[in-house]
N, C-alpha and C positions, 0 to 999 in steps of 0.2 A: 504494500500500500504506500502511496504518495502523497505526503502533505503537502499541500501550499502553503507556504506563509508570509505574508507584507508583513509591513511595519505596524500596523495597529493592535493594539491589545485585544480587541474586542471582536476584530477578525480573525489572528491566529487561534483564538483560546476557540473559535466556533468551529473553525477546522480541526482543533485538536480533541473539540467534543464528535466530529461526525467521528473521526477514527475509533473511539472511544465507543459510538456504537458501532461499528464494524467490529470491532473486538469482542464485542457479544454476540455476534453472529458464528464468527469463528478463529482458527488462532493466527495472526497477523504478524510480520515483520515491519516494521514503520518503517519508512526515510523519509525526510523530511528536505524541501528545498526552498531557500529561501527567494522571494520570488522582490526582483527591485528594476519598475521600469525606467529605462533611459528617462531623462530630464523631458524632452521632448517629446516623447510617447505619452501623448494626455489622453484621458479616457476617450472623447471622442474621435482620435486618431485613431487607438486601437482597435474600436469600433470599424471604423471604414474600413480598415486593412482588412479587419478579419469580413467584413462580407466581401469587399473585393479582390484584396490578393493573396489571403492568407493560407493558400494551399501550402504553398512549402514551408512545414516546420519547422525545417532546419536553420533555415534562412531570418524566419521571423522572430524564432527564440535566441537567436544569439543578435537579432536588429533591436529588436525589442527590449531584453532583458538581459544580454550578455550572456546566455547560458548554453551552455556546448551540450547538445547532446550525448557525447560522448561519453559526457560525464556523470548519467543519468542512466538508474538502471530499470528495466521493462519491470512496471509495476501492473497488479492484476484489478487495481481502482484507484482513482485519483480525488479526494477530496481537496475541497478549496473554501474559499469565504473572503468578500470584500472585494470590491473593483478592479483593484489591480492583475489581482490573480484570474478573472475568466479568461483573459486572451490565451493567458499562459497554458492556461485549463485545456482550453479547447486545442490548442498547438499540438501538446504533448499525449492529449486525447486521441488526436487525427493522427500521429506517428506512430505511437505503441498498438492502436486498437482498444485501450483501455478505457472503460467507462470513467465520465467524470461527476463527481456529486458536489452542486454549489450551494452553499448553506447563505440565502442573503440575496437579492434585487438582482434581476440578469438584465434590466433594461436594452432594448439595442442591439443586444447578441442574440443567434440564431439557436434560437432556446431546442432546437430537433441535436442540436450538437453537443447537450449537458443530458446526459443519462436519467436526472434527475434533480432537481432544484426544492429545498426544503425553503417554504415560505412558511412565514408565521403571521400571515395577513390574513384569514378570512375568506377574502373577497379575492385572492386568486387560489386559494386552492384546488376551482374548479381550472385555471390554467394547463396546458400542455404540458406534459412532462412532471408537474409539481405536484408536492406531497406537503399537507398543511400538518406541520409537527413544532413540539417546543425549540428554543434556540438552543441550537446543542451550546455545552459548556462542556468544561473538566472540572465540575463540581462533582464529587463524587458522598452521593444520600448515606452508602453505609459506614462513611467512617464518623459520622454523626452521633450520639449517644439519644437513643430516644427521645421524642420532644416530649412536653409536659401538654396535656389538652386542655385549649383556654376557652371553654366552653360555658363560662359564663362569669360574672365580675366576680366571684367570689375567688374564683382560678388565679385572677391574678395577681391577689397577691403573694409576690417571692418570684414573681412568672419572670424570666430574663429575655428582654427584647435587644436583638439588635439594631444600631440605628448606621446606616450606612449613608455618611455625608458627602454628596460631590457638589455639584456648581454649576452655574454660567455653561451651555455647550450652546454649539447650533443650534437654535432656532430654538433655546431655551432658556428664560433668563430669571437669573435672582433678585432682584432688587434687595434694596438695605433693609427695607421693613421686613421681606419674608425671612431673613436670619433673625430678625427681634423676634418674628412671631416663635418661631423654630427655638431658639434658646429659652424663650419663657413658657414653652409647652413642656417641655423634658423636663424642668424639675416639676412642672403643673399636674403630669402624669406619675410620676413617680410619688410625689406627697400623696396625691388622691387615692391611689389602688397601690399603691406598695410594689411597682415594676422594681427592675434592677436591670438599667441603662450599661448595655455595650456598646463606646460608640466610636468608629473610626473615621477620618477623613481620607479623602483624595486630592489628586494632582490639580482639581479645578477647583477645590473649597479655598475659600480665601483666609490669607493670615490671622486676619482679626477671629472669623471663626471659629479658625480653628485654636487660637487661643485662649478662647469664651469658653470653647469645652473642657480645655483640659483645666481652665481654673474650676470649672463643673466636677471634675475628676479629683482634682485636690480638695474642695471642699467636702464629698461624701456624697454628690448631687449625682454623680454618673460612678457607677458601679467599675467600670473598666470601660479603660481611654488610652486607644492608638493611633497615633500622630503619624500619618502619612509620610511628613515630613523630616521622620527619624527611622521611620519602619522600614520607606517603600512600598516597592509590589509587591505584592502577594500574601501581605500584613493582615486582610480580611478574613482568608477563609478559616480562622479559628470560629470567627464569628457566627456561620452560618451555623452552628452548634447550637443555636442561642433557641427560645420555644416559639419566635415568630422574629419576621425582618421587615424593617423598618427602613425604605430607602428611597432617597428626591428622587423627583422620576426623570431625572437627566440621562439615567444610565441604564437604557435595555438591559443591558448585559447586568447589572445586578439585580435587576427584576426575577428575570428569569434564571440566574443562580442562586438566587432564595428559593424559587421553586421547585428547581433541581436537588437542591438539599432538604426537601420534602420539606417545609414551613410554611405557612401561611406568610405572607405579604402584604405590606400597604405600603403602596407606594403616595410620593406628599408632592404635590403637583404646583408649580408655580400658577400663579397668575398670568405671567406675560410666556404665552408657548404660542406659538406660530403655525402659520399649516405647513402638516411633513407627515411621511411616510409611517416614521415615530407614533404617529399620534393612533392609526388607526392598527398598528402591533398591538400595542397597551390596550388598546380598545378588545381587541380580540382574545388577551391574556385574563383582562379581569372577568372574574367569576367566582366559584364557590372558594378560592385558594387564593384570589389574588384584588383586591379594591385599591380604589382611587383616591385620595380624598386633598382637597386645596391646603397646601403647606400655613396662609395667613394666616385661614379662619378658623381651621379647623378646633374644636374644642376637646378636651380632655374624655366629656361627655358624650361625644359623636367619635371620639378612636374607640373607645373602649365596645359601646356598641358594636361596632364595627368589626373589631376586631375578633370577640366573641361568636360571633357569627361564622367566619372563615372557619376552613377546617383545611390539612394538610391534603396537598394532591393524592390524586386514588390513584396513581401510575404513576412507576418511574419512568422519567424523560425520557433516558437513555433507550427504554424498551419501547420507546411511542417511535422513536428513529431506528433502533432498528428492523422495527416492523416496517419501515416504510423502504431502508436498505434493502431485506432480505430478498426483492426481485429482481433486482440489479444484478445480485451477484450471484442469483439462483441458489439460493440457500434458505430451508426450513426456518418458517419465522417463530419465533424465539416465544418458549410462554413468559409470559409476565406476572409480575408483581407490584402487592404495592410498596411504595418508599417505607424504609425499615422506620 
């Protein structure tokens, strides 16, 4: 098996979750390539080439990407995820013969030449080719420690939520008020029901924030507090341990790795979001396992309801992909279960 990988976090780790359901299927050798187009190769370049010249492989992956063939060895599926990586996809697909699986938007490209496309929209699932499944991650549910069921207020108290902070993205914005609102909910929740606040930041939460919290963490206001800014990547996934996640809804990808780690979700929604692609994933995600609700206003009173209501996904993720894998690669699809 072939990984794609660009530079973004949020597309390598979905590549590195299709794999991750491949591996449930059956038992797999990864390689991994790292996929970096020339400066001048912008997506809608890519685009034209691959409907009008893109027959020679050899040619376009080392015009393209600088990648030698030669140096690439015949894999039996090619996963991928993020922009960069379809041309590549499709290149490397049309030279080996190998099926390619793109987890994420194939805009533009000749969707008969991806084997398979995992949307998490809804509204193309009935699309060609496409199979409507969670965003794959590398969250893995069983190394989790049973959640605690917060099935009504009494539950919570002692209950440990985590709170995953990010920030500002595309076509999503914080203003100063929703961090006042956001720092005087956390202790607001916690006095009220007795939570025990884990709360981490990211590369887009801003200084001051992130400082607000961790004086929250000295004072006895946040239970446990990891500072992005001292941690890094990969500082979170203690977190998703935690008996529900709590996370701005900036970042897909922590949505759907709270759910992956089998927890109920609420995600806390700016007021200034924009129209985008974004908007109608989340749309599609929230349900018995996953809500929505406005970062400003929200009240202590309306999480907690809310929250009581959720219940942990009835399926592991992993097994909803590779149900949708096992045709591809002509392999018995897998029973399931639900998240430990």
């Amino acid at each position: 098996m072939l990984v794609l990988r660009d530079r973004q976090p949020g597309h390598f780790n979905q590549a590195e979750g299709l794999a991750l359901a491949v591996a449930r299927l059956a038992r797999t050798d990864v390689l991994r390539l790292e996929i970096r187009p020339a400066k001048w190769a912008r997506d809608d370049l890519r685009k034209l080439i691959m409907r009008r010249w893109g027959k020679d492989a050899r040619l376009w992956l080392r015009l393209l990407y600088g990648v030698d063939l030669a140096s690439v060895t015949r894999p039996d599926i090619i996963v991928a995820s993020g922009r960069p990586t379809i041309a590549a996809g499709m290149l490397l697909s049309r030279h080996f013969g190998a099926p390619l699986v793109v987890s994420g938007g194939i805009d533009g490209y000749d969707e008969t030449a991806i084997a398979l496309n995992i949307v998490s929209s809804p509204r193309q699932a009935g699309d060609p080719g496409a199979a409507y499944a969670p965003i794959p991650s590398t969250v893995d549910a069983d190394v989790y420690p049973p959640l605690r069921r917060l099935a009504d207020i009494a539950a919570l108290d002692g209950a440990s939520l985590a709170l995953l902070v990010g920030g500002s993205a595309y076509r999503r914005e914080y203003p100063p008020e929703e961090w006042e609102a956001l720092l005087a909910f956390v202790p607001a929740v916690a006095a009220r029901y007795g939570v025990k606040w884990r709360v981490t930041t990211s590369r887009r939460t801003p200084d001051e924030v992130s400082d607000r919290f961790k004086a929250l963490a000295a004072s006895g206001v946040v239970a446990e507090f990891v500072d992005y800014r001292t941690a890094g990547p990969g500082s979170v996934r203690a977190l998703f341990g935690a008996d529900a996640v709590v996370v701005t809804e900036d970042s897909l990808s922590m949505l759907a790795e709270g759910l992956a780690a089998g927890r109920p979700v609420i995600g806390l929604k700016s007021r200034v979001v924009h129209k985008h692609y974004a908007n109608e994933i989340i749309a599609g995600m929230a349900g018995a396992s996953l809500a929505i609700l406005p970062m400003r206003s929200v009240t202590p009173e309306q999480f907690a309801a809310t929250l009581t209501r959720l219940v942990p996904p009835a399926e592991d993720a992993r097994d909803v992909l590779a149900r949708a894998l096992a045709p591809v690669l002509k392999l018995p699809v897998p029973d399931t279960r639900s998240p430990a």
